[in-house]
N, C-alpha and C positions, 0 to 999 in steps of 0.2 A: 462554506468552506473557509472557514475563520482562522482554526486551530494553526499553529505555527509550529516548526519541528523543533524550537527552543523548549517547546514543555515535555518533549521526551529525552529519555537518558538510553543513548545504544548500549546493552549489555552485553551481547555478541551478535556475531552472522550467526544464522542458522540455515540458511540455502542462497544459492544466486542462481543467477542464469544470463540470456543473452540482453534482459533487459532491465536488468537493476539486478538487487539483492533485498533480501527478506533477513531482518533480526529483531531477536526478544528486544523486548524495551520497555521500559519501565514509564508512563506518565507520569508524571509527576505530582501531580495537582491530586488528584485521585491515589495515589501510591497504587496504582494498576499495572499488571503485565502484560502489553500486549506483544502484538504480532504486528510487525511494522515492514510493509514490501515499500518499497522504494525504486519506482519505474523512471527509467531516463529519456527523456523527451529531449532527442538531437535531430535537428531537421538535413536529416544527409541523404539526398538525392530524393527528396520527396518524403520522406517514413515517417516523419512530424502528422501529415495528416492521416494517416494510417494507421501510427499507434494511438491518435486522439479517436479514430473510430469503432478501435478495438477497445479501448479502455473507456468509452461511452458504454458497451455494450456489456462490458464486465459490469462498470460499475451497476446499472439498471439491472440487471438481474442479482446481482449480490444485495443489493440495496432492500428491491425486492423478496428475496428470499430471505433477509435479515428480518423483515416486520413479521413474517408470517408468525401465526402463536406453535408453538412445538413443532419446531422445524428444528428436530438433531442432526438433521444430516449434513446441514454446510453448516459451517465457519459465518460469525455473524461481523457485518462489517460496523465496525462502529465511528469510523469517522473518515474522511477522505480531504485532502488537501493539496495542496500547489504550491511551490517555491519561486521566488523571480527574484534574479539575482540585476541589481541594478548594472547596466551599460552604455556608456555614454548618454545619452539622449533618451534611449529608454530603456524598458525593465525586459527581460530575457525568460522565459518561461523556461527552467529546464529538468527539474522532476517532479512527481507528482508522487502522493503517497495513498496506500492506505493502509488504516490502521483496525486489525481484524485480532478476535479472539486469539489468546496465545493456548497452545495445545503442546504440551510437553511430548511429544511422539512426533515421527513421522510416519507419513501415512503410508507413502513409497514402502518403505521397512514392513510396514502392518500389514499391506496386502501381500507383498511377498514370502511372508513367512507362512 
């Protein structure tokens, strides 16, 4: 988990929710468009550990499901990262990303039509 969020360009939100937000974005390096979620890791009354054990759990089955050969059906992750933002003395973990195929649709919108 090397990638740094300096090589991406935010070109808008395209969803949020109660734990970050999701936007197109552009890598850089690659001139790629991805899908960039952007999860907030705040340790308020405990949930630090709890969004780290749900987002173990996302990531190993996305990861997973990412290598299979003809797998249309999910969204392939292609890269996953961490931010620390330096704090006195030390570094602060506080969002985590990942960076997954970008799909010009929503799905929400496609199933309910």
């Amino acid at each position: 988990m090397s990638t740094q969020i300096g090589q991406y360009k935010i070109l808008k939100v395209i969803g949020s929710g109660a734990y970050g937000k999701v936007y197109k974005a552009l890598h850089i390096p690659t001139e790629t468009i991805v899908a960039l979620k952007s999860i907030k890791l705040q340790d308020e009354e405990g949930m630090l550990q709890l969004q780290l054990v749900m987002l173990a759990r996302e990531l190993q089955i996305l990861f997973k499901l990412s290598r299979q050969d003809n797998n249309q059906f999910t969204v392939s992750l292609l890269d996953a990262f961490t931010n620390q933002e330096a704090e006195e003395d030390s570094t602060k973990l506080t969002k985590m990303y990942l960076v997954m195929e970008f799909f010009d649709f929503d799905l929400q919108k496609l199933l309910g039509n």
